[in-house]
C-alpha positions as CSV (number, residue, x, y, z in Angstrom):
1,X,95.1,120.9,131.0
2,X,95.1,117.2,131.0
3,X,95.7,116.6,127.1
4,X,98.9,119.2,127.9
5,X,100.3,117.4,130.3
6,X,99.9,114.4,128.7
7,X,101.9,115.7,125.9
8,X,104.3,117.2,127.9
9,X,105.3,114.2,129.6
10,X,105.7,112.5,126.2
11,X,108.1,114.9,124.9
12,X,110.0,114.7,128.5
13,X,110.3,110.9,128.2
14,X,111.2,111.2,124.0
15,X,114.2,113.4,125.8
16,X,115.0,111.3,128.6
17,X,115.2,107.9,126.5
18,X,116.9,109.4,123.4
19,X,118.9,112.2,124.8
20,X,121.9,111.0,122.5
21,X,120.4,111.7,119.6
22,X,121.8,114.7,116.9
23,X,119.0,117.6,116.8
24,X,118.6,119.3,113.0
25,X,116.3,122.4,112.5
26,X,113.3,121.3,110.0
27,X,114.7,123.7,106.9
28,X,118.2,121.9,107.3
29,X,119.3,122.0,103.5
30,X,119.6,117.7,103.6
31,X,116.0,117.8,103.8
32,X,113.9,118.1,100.8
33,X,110.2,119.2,100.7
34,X,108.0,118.5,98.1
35,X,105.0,121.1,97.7
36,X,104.1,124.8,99.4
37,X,106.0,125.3,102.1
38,X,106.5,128.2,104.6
39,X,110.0,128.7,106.8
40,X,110.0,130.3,109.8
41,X,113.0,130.2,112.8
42,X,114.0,127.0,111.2
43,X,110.9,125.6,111.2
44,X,108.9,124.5,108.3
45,X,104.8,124.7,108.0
46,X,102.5,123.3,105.2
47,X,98.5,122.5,105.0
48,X,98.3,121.5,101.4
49,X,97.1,117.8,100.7
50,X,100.3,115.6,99.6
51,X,103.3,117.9,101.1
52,X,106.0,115.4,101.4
53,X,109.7,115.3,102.5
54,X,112.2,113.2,102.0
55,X,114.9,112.7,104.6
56,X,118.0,110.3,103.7
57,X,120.4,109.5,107.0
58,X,123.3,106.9,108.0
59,X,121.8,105.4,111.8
60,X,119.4,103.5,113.3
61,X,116.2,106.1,114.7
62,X,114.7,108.4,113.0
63,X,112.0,111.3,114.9
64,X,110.5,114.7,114.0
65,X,109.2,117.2,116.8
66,X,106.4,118.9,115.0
67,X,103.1,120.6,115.8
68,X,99.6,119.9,114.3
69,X,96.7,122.6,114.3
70,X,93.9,120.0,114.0
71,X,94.2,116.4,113.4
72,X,96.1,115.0,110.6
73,X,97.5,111.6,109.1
74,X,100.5,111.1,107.5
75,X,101.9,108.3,105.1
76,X,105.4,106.8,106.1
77,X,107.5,105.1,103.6
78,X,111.1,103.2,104.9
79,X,113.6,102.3,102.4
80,X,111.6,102.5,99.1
81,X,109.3,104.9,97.3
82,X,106.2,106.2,97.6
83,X,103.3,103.8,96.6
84,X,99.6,103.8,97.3
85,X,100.2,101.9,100.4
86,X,102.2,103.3,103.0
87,X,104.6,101.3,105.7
88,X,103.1,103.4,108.1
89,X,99.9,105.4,108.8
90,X,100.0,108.1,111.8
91,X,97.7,110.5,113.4
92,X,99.1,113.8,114.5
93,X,97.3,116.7,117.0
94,X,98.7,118.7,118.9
95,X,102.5,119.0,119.9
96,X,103.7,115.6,119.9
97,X,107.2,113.4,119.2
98,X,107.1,110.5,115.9
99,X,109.6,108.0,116.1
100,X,109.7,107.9,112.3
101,X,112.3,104.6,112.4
102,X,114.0,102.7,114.9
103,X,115.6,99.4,113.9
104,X,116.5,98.7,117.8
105,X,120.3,98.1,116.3
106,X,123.2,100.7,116.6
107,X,124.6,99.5,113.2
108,X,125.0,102.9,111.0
109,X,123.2,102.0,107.8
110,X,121.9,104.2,105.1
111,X,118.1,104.9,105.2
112,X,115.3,106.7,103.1
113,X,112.2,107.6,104.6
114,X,109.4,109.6,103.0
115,X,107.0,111.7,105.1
116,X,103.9,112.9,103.4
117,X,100.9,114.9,104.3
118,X,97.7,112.3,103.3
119,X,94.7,114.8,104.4
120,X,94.3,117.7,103.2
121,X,94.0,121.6,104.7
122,X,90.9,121.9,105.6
123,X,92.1,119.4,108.9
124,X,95.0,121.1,110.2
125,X,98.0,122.9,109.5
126,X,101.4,120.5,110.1
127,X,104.7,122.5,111.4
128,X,107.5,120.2,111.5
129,X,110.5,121.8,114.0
130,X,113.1,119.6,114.2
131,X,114.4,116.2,113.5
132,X,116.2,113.7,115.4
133,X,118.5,111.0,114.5
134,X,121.0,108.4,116.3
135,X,122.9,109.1,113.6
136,X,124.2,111.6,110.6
137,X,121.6,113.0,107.7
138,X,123.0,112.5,104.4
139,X,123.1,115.0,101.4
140,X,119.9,115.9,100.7
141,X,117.8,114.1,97.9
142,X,117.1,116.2,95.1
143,X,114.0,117.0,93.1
144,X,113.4,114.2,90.1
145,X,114.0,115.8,86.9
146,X,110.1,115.0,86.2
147,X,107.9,117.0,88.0
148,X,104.0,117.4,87.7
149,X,101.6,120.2,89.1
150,X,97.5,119.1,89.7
151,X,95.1,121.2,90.6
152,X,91.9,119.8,92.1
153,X,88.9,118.9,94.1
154,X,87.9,116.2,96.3
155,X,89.3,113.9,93.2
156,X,92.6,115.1,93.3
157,X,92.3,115.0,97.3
158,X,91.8,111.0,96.8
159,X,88.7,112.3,99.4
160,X,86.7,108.5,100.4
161,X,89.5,106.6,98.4
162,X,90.7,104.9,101.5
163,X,88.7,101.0,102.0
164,X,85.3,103.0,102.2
165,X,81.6,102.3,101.2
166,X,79.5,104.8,98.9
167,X,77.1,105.3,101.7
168,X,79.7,106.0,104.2
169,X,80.1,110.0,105.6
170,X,83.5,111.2,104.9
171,X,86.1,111.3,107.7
172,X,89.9,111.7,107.6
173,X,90.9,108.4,108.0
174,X,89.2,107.1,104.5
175,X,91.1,110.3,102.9
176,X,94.3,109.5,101.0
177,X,96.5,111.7,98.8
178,X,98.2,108.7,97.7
179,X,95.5,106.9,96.2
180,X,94.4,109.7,93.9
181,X,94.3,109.5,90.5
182,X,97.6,112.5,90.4
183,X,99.4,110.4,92.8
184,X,99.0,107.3,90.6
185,X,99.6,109.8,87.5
186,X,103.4,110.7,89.1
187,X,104.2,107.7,90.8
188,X,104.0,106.0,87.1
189,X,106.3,108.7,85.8
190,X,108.7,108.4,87.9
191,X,107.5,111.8,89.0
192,X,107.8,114.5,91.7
193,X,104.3,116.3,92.4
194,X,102.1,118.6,94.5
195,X,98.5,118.4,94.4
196,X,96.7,121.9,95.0
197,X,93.2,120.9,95.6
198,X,90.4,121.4,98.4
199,X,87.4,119.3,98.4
200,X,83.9,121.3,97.3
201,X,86.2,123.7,95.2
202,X,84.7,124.8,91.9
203,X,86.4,127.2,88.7
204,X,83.5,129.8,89.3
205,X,80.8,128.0,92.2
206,X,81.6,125.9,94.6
207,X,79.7,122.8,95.9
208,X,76.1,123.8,96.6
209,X,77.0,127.4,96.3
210,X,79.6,127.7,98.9
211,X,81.9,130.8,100.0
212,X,80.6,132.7,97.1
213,X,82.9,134.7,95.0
214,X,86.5,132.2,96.7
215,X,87.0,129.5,94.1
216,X,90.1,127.7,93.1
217,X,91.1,130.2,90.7
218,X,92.1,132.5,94.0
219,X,93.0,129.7,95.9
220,X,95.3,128.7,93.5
221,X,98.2,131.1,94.6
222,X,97.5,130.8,98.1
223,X,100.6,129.3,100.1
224,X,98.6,127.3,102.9
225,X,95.4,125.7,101.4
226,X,93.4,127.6,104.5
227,X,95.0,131.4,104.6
228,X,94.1,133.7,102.5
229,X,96.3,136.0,103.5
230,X,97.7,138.2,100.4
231,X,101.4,138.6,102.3
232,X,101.4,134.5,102.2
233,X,100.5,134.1,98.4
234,X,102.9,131.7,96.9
235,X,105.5,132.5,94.4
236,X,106.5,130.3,91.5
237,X,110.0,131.7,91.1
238,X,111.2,131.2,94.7
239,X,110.6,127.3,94.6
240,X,112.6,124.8,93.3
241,X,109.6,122.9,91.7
242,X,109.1,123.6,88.0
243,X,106.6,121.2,86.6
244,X,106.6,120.4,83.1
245,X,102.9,120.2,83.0
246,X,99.8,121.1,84.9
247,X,96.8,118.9,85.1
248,X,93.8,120.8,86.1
249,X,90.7,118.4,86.9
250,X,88.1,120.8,88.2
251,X,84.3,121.9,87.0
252,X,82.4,119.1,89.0
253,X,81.2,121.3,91.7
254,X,80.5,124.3,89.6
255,X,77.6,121.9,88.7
256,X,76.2,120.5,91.8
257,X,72.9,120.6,93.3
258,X,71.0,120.5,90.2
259,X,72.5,124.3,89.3
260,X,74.3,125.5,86.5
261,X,76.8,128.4,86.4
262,X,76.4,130.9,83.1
263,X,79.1,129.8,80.5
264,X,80.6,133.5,80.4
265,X,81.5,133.6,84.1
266,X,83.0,129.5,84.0
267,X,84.8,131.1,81.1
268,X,86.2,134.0,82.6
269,X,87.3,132.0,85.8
270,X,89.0,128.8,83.9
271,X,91.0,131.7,81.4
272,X,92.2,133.4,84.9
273,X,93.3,130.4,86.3
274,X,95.2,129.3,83.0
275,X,96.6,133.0,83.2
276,X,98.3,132.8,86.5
277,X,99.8,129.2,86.0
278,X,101.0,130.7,82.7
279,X,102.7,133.5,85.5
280,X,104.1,131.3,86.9
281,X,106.0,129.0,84.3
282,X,106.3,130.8,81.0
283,X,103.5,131.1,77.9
284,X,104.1,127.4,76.4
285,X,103.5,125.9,79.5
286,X,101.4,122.6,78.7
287,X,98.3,121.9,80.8
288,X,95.8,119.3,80.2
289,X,92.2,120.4,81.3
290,X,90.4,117.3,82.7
291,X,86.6,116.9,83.8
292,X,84.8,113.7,85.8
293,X,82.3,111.4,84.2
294,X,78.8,112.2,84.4
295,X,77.9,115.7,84.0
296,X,77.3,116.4,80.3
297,X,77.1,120.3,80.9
298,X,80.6,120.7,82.1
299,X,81.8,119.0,78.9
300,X,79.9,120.7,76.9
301,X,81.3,124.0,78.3
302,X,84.9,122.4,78.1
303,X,84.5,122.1,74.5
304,X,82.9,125.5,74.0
305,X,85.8,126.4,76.0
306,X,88.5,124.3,74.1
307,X,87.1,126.4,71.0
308,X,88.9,129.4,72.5
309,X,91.4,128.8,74.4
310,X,92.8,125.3,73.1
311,X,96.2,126.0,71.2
312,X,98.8,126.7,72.5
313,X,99.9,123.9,74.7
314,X,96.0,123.9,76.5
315,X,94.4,120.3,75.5
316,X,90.9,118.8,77.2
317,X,90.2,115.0,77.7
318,X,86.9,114.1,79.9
319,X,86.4,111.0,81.8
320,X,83.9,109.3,79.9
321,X,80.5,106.7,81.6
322,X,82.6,103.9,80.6
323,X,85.4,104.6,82.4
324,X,84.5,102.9,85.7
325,X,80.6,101.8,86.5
326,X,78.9,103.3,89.5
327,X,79.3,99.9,92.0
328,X,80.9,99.1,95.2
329,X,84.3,98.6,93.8
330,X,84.1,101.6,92.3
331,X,82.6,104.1,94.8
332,X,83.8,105.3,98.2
333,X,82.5,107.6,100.9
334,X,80.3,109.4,100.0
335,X,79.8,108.2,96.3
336,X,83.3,109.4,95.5
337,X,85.8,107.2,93.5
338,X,87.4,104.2,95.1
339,X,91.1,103.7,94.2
340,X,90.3,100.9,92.1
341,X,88.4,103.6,89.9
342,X,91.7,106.2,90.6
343,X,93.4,103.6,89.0
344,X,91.3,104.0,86.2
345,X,91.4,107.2,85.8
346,X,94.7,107.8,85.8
347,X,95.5,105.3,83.6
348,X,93.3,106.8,80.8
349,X,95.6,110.2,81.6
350,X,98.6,108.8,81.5
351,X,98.6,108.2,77.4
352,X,97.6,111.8,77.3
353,X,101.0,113.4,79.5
354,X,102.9,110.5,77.4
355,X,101.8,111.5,74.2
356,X,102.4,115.5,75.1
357,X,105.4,115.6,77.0
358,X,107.4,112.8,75.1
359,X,107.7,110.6,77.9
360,X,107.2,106.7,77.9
361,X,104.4,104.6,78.8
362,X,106.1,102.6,81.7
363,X,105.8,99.0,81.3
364,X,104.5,98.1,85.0
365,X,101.5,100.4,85.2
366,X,100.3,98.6,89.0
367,X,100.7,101.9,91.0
């Protein structure tokens, strides 16, 4: 009863101090979300790692009333794009009020901010309800012509990435969607995304065998990371977002605690899961199959695989020892990559989605 009133008090004082400000629904149209999204009454809910929306307005304060199922962190970004560090970092549980921007002037001058999701499903679901502004939203900021789709694990997560040691236990606040290696991918190609990965998620076994017979394959079409729901399964044709590629970097897990998964059934799953991201964008659909460094099993089942399946538009690359050594630079929580080795390993992808899509190598890769 306490932690209610306590939050009740806040919203009555965010009222009482900023009564003046214009109140928009969360799915107003000058608001653009990027990733699975779910509208309901006006408001808009998402659990996926890396949701993000961008929100352009002419004034001088910024807020969102939104609700939090278990205890997330968001990025913030003011006035510029989306990097690897934010302006901003911000815990949300519970009902609660952000003050987004406030520039403590009454001037009306344009802004940009960026709202994204860091953590990923497993630590809450985030329903955004309405926005606030001392001022007017702008026309809402379309979806960049490039677009990219990952699918993933605790990699593609950026799980430990966050200033952590190899020996440290995971929590949420050394988690960071925007220090993955697919965030670094994007951000270099000028690039839209959404990441749909859950940590310990395998293509036909999950880490140490967990939630037998539920692997990415079926998570894949899930709308909320954490519902598995069939009358919530996403559909490709009702969203705006149509990636030119999909980057699938899965098959680590399958292989955990010393135990190997028979070839036939990692077949059968990693041909599903190629089938229904086919579904959803079309039979020459390019998607680059990706595996971590250090389990030689995997890529020898990739390239069994690759004998099969790669043609088409399907291509492999593996991240080899050499990419990044195994030291304190390099390793986070819980021996997971630091985002000095993200860095790496994006940039050894990057060539790759040049080479196959026809776009450029930028000339300032520091993302």
């Amino acid at each position: 009863m306490k932690r209610y009133v306590l939050i009740t008090l806040g919203l009555c004082l965010f009222f009482g101090l900023y009564a003046e400000d214009k109140r928009f629904p969360a799915n107003d149209s000058r608001v653009t979300y990027v990733g699975r999204t779910m509208v309901k009454d006006g408001a808009v809910s998402f659990d996926w790692t890396g949701v993000y929306m961008r929100i352009a307005f002419e004034g001088h304060r910024l807020s969102i009333r939104c609700y939090d199922s278990g205890c997330d962190y968001l990025n913030v970004w003011v006035d510029r794009e989306m990097t690897a560090e934010p302006d901003r970092i911000i815990r949300v549980e519970g009902d609660t009020t952000i003050c987004l921007l406030d520039t403590t002037s009454s001037d009306r001058t344009a802004h940009q901010v960026i709202v994204q999701k860091r953590t990923e499903g497993e630590q809450g679901r985030i329903t955004i309800y309405e926005l606030f502004a001392a001022g007017e939203l702008l026309p809402a900021l379309p979806l960049k012509p490039r677009q990219l789709e990952f699918i993933g694990d605790s990699y593609t997560c950026g799980f430990g990435a966050e200033e952590s040691l190899a020996t440290d236990p995971f929590t949420p606040q050394t988690e960071s969607s925007s220090k993955s290696f697919a965030s670094i991918v994007a951000r270099a190609f000028d690039a839209d995304y959404t990441l749909i990965a859950h940590s310990g998620f395998g293509i036909c076994r999950n880490y140490n065998s967990k939630f037998a017979g539920y692997y990415m394959p079926e998570r894949y079409l899930q709308t909320f990371d954490m519902e598995r729901n069939d009358s919530l399964h996403w559909e490709a044709r009702k969203d705006d977002f149509r990636p030119q590629m999909t980057i699938i970097f899965l098959g680590g897990n399958d292989f955990s605690a010393q135990v190997n998964p028979a070839y036939k059934t990692f077949e059968g799953q990693y041909i599903k899961l190629i089938q229904a991201i086919r579904a959803n964008y079309g039979e020459k659909h390019p998607i680059l199959c990706c595996t971590k460094k250090g389990v030689p099993m995997l890529q020898a089942y990739m390239r069994r695989l690759m004998s099969k399946v790669g043609k088409d538009g399907i291509y492999y690359v593996s991240c080899q020892n050499g990419i990044y050594p195994d030291d304190e630079i390099h390793l986070g929580a819980c021996q997971h990559p630091s985002y000095e080795a993200h860095r790496k390993m994006a940039y050894m992808l990057v060539p790759y989605i040049s080479s196959i899509l026809g776009w450029q190598i930028p000339e300032n890769m520091n993302l």
